[in-house]
PDB file with one MODEL, atoms N, CA, C and O in Angstrom:
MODEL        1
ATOM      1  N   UNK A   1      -2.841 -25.676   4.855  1.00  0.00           N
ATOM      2  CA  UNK A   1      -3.533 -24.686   5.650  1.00  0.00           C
ATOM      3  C   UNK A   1      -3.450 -23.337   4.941  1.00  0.00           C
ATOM      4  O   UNK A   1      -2.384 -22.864   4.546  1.00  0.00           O
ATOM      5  N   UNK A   2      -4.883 -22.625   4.775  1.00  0.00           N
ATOM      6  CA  UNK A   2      -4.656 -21.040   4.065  1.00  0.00           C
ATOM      7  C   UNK A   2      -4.457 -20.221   5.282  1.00  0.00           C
ATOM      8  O   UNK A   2      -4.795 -20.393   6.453  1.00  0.00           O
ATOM      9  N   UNK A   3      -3.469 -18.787   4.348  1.00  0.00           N
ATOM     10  CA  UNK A   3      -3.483 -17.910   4.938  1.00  0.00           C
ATOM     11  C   UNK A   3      -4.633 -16.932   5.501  1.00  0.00           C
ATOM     12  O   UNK A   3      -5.688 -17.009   4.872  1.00  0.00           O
ATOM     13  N   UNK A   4      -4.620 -16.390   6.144  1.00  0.00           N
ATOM     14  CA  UNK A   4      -5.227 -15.617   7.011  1.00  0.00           C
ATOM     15  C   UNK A   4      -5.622 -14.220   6.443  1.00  0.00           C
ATOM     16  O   UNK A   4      -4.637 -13.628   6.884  1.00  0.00           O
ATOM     17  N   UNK A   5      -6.296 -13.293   5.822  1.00  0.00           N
ATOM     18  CA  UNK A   5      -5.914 -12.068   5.425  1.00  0.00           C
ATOM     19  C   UNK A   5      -6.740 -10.915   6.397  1.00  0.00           C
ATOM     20  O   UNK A   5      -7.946 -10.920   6.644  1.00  0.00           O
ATOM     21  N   UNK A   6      -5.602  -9.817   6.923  1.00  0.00           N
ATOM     22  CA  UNK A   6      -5.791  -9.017   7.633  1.00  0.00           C
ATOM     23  C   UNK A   6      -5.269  -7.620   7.256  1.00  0.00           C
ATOM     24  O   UNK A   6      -4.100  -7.251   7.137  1.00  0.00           O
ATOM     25  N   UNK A   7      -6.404  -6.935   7.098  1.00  0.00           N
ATOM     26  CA  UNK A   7      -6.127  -5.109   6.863  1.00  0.00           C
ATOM     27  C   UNK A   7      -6.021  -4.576   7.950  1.00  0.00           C
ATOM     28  O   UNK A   7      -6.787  -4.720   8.902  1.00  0.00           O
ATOM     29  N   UNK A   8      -4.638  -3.626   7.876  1.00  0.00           N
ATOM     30  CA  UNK A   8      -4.466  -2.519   8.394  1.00  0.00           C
ATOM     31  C   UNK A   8      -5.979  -2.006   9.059  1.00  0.00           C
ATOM     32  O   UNK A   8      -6.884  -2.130   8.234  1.00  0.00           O
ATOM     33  N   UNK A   9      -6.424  -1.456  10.389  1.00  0.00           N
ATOM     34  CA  UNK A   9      -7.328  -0.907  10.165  1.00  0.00           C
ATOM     35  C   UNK A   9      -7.885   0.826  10.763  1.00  0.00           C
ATOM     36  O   UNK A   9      -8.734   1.344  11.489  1.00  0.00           O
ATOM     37  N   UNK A  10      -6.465   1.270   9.664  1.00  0.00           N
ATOM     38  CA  UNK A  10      -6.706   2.788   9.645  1.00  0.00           C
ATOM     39  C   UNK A  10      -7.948   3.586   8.736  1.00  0.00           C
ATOM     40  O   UNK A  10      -8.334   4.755   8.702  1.00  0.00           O
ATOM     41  N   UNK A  11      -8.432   2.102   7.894  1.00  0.00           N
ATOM     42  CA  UNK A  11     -10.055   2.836   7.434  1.00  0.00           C
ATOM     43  C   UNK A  11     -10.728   1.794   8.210  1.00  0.00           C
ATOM     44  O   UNK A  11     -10.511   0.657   8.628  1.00  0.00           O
ATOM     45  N   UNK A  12     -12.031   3.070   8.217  1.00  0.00           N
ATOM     46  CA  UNK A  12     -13.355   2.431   8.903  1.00  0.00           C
ATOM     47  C   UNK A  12     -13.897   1.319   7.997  1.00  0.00           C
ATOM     48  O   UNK A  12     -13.437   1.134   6.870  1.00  0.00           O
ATOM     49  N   UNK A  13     -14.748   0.688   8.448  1.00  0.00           N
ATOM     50  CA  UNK A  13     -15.606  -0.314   7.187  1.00  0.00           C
ATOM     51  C   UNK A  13     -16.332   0.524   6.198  1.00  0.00           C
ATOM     52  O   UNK A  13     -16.343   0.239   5.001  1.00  0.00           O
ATOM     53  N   UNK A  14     -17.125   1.874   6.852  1.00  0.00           N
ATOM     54  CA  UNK A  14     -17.742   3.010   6.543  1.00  0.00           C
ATOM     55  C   UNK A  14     -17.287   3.187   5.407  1.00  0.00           C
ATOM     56  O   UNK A  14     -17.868   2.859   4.372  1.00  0.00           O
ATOM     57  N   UNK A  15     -15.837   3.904   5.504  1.00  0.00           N
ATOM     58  CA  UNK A  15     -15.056   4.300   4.279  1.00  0.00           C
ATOM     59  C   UNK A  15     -14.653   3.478   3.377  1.00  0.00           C
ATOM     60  O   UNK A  15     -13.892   3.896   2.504  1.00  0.00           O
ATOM     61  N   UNK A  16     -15.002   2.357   3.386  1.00  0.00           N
ATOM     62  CA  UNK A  16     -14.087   1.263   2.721  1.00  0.00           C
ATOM     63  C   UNK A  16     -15.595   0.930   1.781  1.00  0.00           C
ATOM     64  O   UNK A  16     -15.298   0.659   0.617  1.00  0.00           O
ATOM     65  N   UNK A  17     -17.167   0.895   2.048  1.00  0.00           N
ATOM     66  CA  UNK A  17     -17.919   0.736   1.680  1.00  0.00           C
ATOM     67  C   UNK A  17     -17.900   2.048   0.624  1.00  0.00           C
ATOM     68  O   UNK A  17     -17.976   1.851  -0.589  1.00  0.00           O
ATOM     69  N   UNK A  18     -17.814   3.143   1.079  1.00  0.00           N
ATOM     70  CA  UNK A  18     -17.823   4.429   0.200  1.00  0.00           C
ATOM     71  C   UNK A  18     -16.786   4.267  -0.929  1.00  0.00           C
ATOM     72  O   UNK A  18     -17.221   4.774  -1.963  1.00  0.00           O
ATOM     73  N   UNK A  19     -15.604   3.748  -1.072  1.00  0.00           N
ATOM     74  CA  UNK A  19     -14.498   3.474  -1.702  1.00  0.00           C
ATOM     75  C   UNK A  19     -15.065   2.523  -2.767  1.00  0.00           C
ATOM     76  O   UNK A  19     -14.734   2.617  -3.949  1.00  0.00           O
ATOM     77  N   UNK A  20     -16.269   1.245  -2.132  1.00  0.00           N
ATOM     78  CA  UNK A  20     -16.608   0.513  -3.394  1.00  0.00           C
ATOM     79  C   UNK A  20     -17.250   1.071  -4.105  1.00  0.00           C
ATOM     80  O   UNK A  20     -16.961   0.959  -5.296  1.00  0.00           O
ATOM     81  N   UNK A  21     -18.183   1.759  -3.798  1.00  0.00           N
ATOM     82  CA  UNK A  21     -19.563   3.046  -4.411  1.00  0.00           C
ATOM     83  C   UNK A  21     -18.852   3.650  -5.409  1.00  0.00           C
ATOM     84  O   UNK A  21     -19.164   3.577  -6.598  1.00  0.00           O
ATOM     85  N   UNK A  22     -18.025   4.171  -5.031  1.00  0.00           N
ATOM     86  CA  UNK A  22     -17.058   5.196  -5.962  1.00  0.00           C
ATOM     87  C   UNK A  22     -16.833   4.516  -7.124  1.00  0.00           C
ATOM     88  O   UNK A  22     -17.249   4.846  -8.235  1.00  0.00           O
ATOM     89  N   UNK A  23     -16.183   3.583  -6.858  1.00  0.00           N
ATOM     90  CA  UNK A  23     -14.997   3.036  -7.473  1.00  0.00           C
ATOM     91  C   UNK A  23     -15.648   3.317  -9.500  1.00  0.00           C
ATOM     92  O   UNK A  23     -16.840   3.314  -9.808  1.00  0.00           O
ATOM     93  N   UNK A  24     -14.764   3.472 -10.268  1.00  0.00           N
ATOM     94  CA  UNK A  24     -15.432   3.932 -11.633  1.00  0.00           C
ATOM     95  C   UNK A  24     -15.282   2.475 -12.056  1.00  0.00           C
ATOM     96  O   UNK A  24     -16.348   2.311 -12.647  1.00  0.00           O
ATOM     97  N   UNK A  25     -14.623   1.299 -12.128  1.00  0.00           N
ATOM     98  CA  UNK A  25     -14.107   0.238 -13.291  1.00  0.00           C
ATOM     99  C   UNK A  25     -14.351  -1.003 -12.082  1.00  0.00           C
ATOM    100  O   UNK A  25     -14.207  -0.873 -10.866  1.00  0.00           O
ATOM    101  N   UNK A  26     -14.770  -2.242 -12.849  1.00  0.00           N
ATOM    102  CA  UNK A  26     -14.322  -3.540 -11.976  1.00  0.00           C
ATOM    103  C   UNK A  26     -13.226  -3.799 -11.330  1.00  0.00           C
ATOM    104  O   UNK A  26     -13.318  -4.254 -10.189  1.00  0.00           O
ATOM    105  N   UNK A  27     -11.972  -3.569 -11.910  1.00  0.00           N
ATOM    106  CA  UNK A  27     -10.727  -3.683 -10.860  1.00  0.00           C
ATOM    107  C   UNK A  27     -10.254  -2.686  -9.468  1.00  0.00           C
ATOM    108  O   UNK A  27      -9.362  -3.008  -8.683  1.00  0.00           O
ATOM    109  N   UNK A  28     -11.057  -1.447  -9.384  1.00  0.00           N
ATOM    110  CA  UNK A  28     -10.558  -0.973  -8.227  1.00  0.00           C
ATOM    111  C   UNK A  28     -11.929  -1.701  -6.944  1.00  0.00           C
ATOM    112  O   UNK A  28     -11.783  -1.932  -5.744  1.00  0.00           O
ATOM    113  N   UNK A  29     -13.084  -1.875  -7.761  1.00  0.00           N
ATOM    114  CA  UNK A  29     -13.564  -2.339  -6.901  1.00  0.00           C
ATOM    115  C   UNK A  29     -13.994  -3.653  -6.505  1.00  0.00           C
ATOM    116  O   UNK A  29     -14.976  -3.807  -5.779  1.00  0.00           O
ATOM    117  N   UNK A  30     -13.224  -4.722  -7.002  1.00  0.00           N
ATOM    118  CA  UNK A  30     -12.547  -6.117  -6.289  1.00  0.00           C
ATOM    119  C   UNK A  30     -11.620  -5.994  -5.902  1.00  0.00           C
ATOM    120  O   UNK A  30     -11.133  -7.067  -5.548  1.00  0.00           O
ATOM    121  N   UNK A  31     -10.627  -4.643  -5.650  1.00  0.00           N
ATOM    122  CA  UNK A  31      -9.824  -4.623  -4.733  1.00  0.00           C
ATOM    123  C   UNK A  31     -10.490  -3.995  -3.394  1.00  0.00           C
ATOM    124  O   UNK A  31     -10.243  -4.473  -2.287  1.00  0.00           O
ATOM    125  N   UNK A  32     -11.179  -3.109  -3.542  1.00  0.00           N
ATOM    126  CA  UNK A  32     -11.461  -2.599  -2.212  1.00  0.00           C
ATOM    127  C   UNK A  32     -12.243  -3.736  -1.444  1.00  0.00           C
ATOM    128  O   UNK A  32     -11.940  -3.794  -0.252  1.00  0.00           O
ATOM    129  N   UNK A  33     -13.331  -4.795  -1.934  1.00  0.00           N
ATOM    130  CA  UNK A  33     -14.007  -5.926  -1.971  1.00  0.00           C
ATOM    131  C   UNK A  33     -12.992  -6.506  -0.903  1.00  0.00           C
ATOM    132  O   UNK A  33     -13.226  -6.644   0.298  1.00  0.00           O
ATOM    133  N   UNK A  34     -11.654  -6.862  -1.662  1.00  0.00           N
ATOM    134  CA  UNK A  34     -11.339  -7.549  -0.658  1.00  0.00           C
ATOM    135  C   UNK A  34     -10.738  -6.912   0.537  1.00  0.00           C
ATOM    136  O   UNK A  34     -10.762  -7.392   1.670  1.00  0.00           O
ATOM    137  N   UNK A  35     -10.318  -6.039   0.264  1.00  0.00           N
ATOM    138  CA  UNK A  35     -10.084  -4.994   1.724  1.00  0.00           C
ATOM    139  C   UNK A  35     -11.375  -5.187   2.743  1.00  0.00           C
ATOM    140  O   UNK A  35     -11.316  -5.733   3.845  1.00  0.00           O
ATOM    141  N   UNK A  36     -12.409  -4.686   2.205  1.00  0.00           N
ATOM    142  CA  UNK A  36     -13.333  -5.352   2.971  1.00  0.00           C
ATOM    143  C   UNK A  36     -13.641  -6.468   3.660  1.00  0.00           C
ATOM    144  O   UNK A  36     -13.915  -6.599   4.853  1.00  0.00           O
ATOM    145  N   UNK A  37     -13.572  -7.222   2.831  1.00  0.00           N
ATOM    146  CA  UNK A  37     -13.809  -9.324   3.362  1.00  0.00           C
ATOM    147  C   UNK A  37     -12.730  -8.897   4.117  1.00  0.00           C
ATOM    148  O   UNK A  37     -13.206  -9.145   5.225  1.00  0.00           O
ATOM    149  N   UNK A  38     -11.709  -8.473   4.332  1.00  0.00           N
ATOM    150  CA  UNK A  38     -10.893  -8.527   5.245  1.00  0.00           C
ATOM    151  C   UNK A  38     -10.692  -7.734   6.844  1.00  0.00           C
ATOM    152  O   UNK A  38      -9.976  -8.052   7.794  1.00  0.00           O
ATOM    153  N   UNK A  39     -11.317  -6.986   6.725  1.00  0.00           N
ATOM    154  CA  UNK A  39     -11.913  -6.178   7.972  1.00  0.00           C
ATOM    155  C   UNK A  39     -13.172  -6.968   8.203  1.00  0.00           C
ATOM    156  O   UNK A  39     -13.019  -7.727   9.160  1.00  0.00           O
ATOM    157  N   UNK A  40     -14.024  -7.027   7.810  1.00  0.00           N
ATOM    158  CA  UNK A  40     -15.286  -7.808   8.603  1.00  0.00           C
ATOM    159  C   UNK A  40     -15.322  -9.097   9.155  1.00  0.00           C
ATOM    160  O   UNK A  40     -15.845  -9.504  10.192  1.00  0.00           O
ATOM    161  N   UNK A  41     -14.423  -9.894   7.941  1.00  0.00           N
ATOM    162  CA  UNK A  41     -14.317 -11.636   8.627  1.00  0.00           C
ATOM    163  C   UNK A  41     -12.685 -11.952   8.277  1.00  0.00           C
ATOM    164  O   UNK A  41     -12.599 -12.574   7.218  1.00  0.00           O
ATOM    165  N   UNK A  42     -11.425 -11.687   8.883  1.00  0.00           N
ATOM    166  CA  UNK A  42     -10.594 -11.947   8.489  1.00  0.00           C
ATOM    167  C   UNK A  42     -10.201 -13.877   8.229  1.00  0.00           C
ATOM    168  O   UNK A  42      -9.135 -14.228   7.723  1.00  0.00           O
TER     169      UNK A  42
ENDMDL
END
């Protein structure tokens, strides 16, 4: 059975979308990616 993944949710989805926009390099933004997948469909 997989784990479950669940963010904190002291950012909005809002901000978390703005965070991928930003992001300058591939690795900060497959991290925020999954911050995301994780607020919308845990």
């Amino acid at each position: 059975m997989s784990r479950v993944t669940i963010a904190a949710p002291h950012l909005t989805v809002e901000a978390v979308k703005e965070k991928i926009k930003t992001a300058k390099s591939f690795r900060p933004r497959q991290k925020w990616l999954v911050v995301y997948n994780a607020l919308i469909e845990p």
